[in-house]
TORNU-499984 format. One record per residue (C-alpha): chain; y, z, x. Coordinates in steps of 0.1 Angstrom, whole numbers, plus 2048, in hexadecimal, padded with zeros to 3 digits. Layout:
% residues N
- A/Y/Z/X
...
% end
This chain:
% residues 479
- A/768/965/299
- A/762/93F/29D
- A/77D/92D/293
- A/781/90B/283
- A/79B/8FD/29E
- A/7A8/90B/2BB
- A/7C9/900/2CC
- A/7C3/907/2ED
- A/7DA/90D/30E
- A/7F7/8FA/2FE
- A/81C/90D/304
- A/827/919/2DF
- A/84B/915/2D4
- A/85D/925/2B4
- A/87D/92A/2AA
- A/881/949/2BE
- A/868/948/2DA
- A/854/935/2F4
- A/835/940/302
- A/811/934/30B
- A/7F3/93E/2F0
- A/7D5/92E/2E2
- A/7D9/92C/2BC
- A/7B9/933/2A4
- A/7B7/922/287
- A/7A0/929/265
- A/7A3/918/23E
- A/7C8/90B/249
- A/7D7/927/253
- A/7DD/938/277
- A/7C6/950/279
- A/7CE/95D/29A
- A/7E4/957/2B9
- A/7D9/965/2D8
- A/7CE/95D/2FC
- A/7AF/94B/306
- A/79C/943/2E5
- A/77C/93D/2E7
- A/764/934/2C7
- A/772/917/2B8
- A/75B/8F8/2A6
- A/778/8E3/2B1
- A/791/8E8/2CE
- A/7AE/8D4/2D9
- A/7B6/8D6/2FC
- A/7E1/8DC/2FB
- A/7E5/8E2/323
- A/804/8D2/32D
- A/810/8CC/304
- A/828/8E3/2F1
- A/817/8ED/2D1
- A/838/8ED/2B6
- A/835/8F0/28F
- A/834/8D6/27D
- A/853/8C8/274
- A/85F/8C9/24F
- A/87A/8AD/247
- A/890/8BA/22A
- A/8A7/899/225
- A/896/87A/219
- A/88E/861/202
- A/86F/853/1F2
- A/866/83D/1D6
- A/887/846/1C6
- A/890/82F/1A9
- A/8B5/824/1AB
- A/8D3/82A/194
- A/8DF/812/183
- A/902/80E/194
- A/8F9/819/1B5
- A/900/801/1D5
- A/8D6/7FF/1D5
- A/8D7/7F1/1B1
- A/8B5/7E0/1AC
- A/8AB/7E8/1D5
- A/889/7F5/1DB
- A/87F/811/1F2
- A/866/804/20C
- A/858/829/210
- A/844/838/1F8
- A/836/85B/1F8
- A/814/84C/20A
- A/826/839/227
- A/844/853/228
- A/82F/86C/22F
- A/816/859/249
- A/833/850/25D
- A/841/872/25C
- A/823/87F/265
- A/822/866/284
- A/840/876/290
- A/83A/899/28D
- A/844/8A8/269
- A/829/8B6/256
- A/83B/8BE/235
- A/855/8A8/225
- A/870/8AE/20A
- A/87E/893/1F6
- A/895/88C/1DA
- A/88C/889/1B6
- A/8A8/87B/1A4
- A/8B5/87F/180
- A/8C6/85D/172
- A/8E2/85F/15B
- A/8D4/865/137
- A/8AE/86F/143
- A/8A0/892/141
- A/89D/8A5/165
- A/87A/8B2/156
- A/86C/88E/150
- A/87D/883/172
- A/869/898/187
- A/848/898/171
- A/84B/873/178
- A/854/879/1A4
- A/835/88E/1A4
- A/820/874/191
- A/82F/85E/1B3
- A/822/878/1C8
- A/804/883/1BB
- A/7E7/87A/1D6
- A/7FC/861/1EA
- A/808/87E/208
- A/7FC/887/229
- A/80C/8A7/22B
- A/815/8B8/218
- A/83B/8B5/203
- A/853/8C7/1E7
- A/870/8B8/1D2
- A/897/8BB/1D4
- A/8A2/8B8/1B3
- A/8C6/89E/1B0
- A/8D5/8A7/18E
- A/8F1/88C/183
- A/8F1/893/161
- A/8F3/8BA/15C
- A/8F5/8BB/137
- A/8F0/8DA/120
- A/8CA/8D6/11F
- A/8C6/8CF/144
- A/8DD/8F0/14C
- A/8CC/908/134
- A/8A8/8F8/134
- A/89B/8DF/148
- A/8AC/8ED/168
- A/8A6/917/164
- A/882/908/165
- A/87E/8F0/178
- A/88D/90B/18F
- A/872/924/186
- A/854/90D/18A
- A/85C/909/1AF
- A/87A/8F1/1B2
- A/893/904/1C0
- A/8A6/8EC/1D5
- A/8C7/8D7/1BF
- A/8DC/8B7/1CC
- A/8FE/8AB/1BF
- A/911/895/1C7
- A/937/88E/1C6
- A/933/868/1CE
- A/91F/84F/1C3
- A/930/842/1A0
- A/906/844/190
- A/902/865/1A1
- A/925/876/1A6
- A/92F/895/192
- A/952/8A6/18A
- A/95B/8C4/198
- A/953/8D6/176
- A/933/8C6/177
- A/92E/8D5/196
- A/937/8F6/18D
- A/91E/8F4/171
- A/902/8EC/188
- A/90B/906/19D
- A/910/921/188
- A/8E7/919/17C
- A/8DF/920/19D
- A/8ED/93E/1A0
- A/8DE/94A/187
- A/8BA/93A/18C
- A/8C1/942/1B1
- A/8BD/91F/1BC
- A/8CE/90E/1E0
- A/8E5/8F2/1DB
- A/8E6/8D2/1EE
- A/906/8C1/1ED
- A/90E/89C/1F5
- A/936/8A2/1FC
- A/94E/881/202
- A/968/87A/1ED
- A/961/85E/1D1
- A/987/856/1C9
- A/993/84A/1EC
- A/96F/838/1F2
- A/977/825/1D5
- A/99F/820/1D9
- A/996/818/201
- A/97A/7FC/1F7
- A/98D/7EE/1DD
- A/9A7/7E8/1F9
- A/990/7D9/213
- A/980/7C3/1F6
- A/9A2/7B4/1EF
- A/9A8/7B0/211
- A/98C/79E/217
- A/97A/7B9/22B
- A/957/7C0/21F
- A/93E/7BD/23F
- A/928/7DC/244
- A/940/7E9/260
- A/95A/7EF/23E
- A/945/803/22E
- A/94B/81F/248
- A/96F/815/244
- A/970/81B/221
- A/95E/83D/22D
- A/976/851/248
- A/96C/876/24E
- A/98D/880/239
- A/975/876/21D
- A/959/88B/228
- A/976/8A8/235
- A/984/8AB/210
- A/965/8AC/1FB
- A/956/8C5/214
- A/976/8DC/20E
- A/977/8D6/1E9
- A/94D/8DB/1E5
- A/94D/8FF/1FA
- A/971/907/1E3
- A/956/901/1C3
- A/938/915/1D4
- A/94D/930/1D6
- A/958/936/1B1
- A/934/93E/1A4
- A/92A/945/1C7
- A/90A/932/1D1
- A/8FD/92B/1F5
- A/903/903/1FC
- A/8F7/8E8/214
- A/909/8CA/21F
- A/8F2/8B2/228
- A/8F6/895/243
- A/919/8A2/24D
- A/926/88A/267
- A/93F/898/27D
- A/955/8B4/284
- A/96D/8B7/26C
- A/956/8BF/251
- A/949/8DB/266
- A/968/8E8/26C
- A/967/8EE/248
- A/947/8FE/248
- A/94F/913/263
- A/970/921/253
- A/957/929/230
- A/93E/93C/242
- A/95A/953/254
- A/965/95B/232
- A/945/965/22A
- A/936/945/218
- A/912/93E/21B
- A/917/916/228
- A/8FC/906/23A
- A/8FD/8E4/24D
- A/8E8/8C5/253
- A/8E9/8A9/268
- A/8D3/88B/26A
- A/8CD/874/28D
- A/8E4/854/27F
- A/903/86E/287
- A/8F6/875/2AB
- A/8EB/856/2B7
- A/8FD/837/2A1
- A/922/832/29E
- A/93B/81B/289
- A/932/7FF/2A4
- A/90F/7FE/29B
- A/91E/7F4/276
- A/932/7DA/286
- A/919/7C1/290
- A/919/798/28A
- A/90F/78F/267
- A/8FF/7A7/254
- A/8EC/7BB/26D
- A/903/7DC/269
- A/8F5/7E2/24A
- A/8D5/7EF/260
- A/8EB/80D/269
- A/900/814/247
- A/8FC/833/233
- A/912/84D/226
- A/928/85C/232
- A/924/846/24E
- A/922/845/274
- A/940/84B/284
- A/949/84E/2AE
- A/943/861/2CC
- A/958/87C/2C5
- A/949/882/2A2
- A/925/880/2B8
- A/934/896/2D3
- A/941/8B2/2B5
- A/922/8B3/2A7
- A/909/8B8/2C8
- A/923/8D7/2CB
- A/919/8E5/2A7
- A/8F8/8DD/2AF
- A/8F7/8F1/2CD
- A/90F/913/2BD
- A/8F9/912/29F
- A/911/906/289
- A/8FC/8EA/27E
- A/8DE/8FC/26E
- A/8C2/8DB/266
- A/8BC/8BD/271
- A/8AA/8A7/25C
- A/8A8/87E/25C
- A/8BB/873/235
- A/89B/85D/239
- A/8A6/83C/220
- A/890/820/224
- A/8A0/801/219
- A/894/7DE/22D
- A/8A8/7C6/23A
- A/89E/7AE/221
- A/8A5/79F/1FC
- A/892/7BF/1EC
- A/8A3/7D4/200
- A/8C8/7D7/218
- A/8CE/7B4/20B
- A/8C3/7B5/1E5
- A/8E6/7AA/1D9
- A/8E3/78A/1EB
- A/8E9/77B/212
- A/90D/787/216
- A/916/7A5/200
- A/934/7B7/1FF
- A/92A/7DA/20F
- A/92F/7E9/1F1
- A/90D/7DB/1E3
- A/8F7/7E1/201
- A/8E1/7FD/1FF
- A/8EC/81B/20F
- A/8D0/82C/227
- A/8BA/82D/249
- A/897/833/250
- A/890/851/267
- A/874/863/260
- A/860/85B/27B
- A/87A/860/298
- A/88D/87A/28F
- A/87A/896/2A5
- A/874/87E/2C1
- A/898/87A/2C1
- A/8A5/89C/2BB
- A/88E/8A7/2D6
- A/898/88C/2F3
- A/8C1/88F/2EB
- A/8BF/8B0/2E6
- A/8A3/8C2/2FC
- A/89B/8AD/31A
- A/8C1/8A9/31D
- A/8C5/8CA/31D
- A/8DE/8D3/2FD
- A/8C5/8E8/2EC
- A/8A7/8FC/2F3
- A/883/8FB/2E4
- A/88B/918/2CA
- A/8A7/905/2C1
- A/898/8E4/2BB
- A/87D/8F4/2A4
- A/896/907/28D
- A/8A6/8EB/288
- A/888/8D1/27F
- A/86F/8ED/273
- A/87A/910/26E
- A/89A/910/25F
- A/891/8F5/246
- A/875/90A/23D
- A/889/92B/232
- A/8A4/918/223
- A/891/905/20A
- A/879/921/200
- A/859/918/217
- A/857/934/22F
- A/844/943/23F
- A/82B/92B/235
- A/83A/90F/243
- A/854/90F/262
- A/83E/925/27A
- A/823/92C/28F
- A/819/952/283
- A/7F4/95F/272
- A/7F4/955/253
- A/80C/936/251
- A/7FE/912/24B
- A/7F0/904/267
- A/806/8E7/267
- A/80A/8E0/292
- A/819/8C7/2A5
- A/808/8C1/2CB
- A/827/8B3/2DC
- A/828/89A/2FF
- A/849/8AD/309
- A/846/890/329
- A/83B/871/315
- A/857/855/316
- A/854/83D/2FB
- A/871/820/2EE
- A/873/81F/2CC
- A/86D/7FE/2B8
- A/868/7F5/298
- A/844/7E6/29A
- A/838/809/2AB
- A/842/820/28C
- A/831/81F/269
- A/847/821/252
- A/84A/803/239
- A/86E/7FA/243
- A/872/7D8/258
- A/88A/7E7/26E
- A/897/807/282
- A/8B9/813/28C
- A/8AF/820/2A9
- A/89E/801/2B8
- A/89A/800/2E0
- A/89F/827/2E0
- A/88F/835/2FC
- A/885/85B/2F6
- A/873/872/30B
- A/858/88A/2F9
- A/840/87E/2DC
- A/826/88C/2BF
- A/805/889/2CF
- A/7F0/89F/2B4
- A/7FE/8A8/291
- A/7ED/8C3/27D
- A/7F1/8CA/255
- A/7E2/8EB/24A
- A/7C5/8E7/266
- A/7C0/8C4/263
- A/7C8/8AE/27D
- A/7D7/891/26C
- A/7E6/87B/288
- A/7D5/87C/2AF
- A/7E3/866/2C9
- A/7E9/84A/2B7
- A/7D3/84C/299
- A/7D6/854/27A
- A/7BC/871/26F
- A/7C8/87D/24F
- A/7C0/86D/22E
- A/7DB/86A/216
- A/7D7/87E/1FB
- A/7D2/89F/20C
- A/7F5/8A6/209
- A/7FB/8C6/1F0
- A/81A/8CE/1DE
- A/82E/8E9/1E9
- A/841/8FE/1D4
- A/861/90E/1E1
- A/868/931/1E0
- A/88B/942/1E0
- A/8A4/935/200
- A/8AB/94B/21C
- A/8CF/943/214
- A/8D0/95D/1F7
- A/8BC/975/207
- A/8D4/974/227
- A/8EF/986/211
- A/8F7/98D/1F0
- A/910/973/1E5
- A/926/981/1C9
- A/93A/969/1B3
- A/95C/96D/1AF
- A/95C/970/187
% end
């Protein structure tokens, strides 16, 4: 057989194994993996590279319009879908999933008809939806949801902060109980709304309202509680549940005290929490605002907790929360030169340095293995929201969506060297060892050494099948 592209002599790595093979590939799919392939019109010499799927970054955000009462009131994302998923593609991920947001008062149905009318022939790779629900009304619970659902959206967010986005614990219970039925994961965002707002309203009257406040206004008791209280709702109609960007360790405790009573409870965490603290917040003038988001970052023992859940498998993603706000007037700074934190947009760009990062704190230091590295950027993403085994692997028949990896390239990591939209990175003078050198999407190279390959508008949309989390176990409600 000749094939269309051979991978040849590069060292393969998956979420379970790590060997040497030559990869055959044929219409955008792995045909075969085997040694020394021959017949190829197009081979690509791997010796020396690790040959690693393609990464698939399940937390961000592009061209999302705003809430009306939202920090970001009237701020524009820098990243759409076409520079969102260039610059992901840059560093590694193939596949992106972002967030499609229902405002207050708006049908979910015309929401995301109008995110894939964003999306439509602007992508790289290829990309699926998350669906936010913040107003889960009658019609949205017994229509628009059960089939959006069906159609392929099988991923939910809520949140329980956020005054334009927040929902009440009924609310909640609503949501989930749709899911359970429709079979559907839930995405929580879990802090505490009530003591964010009675905290800032006392730093505001004290005169305290730099960026570094806004992680005061934000202590992990916050983040502890609603985690605690959002696994205590999951439970009643019983539905699997992921917290998203969770920052430190007392969360997990939480987590890991649901899942030995049985709960389905997956975790995420997201660079900013491994890398950044509260003193990155605390710089002169408004220049913390580069590192606030929510919850925010906290200190070396939050950093320390986490690499330890990282490493015992606790922590089950790790995905970049990707929000693109410039430092600028459109942007961080849309409420004027000297906000209070309270009206600066919440968010940092990551979607280009989250492997490169994962892989140089966490690999070449020695705190987690290959396998472990790509089920927690690929795989595990992959059967969690529905998309394997297309996506996530390197087996016959998946997409052939490959990443030819430098595991010995050293590169610091500036602003003016990524290509994203945003003006600045949190990660600035970063040195990391191991870099993207070749990035495939279903047998296309789309980035090589530098260069970008792939037109946008290739991209497909992916719709999501059934998670792994319900099929782990059968979760049985409590009613």
């Amino acid at each position: 057989m000749t094939f269309e592209l051979i991978i040849r002599g590069g060292t393969i790595a998956t979420a379970s194994d790590v060997f040497k093979a030559d990869i055959g590939i044929q219409d955008g799919r792995i045909a075969t993996i085997a040694d020394r392939l021959i017949d190829g019109l197009q081979v690509i010499d791997a010796t020396r590279k690790l040959v690693l799927p393609g990464g698939i970054d399940a937390h961000c955000h592009l061209d999302q319009p705003q809430a009306p009462g939202l920090a970001s009131k009237g701020a524009r994302m820098a990243d759409g879908f076409c520079s969102g998923s260039i610059s992901a593609a840059f560093g590694g991920t193939t596949t992106i999933l972002p967030f499609c947001v229902q405002h207050r008062g708006k049908s979910l149905t015309a929401a995301v008809a109008d995110y894939h009318s964003r999306a439509a022939g602007q992508t790289v790779g290829d990309y699926g939806f998350h669906l936010i629900v913040s107003d889960p009304t009658p019609v949205v619970l017994e229509q628009e949801l059960p089939a959006l659902i069906r159609s392929g959206h099988t991923s939910i967010k809520v949140y329980m902060t956020y005054e334009a986005m927040r929902l009440s614990d009924r609310q909640i219970l609503d949501v989930f109980e749709t899911a359970r039925q429709e079979k559907a994961i839930m995405l929580i965002h879990a802090e505490n709304h009530e003591i964010i707002g009675w905290l800032a309203d006392r730093l505001e009257r004290a005169g305290q309202t730099r960026p570094v406040d806004h992680a005061r206004s934000r202590p992990i008791a916050v983040e502890r509680e609603a985690t605690h209280r959002a696994v205590t709702l999951a439970e009643i109609p019983g539905v699997p549940l992921v917290f998203v960007h969770v920052s430190g360790g007392e969360p997990l405790e939480e987590i890991r005290r649901a899942r030995a009573r049985g709960h389905v409870v997956i975790a995420e965490t997201c660079p900013q929490y491994l890398l950044l603290t509260e003193r990155d917040l605390d710089m002169p003038g408004l220049l913390g605002a580069k590192a606030m988001c929510s919850p925010p970052p906290r200190d070396a023992q939050a950093q320390a907790a986490l690499w330890q859940r990282i490493e015992d498998g606790t922590i089950d993603i790790f995905n970049s929360d990707h929000a693109p706000y410039c430092f600028d007037a459109e942007g961080k700074l849309k409420a004027g030169p000297d906000p209070s934190f309270r009206a600066i947009a919440n968010g940092v760009p990551g979607l280009e340095t989250r492997l490169p990062i994962l892989f140089s704190e966490g690999v070449v230091k020695g705190r987690i293995d290959l396998p472990r590295f790509v089920a927690l950027t690929a795989t595990n993403n992959a059967k969690l929201y529905g998309l394997h085994p297309r996506k996530g692997s390197i087996v016959i028949g998946a997409d052939a969506d490959l990443v030819l990896w430098d595991p010995d390239r050293r590169v610091t990591i500036t602003n003016d060297i990524l290509h994203h939209n945003v003006d600045y990175t949190p990660f600035e003078g970063l040195e990391v060892q191991g870099w993207p050198e070749t990035v495939i999407s279903r047998g296309e190279i789309i980035v090589d050494k530098g260069e970008l390959k792939g037109k946008p508008g290739r991209g497909r949309f992916l719709e999501q099948d059934t998670s792994s989390a319900w099929k782990k176990r059968e979760i049985e409600a409590w009613t």
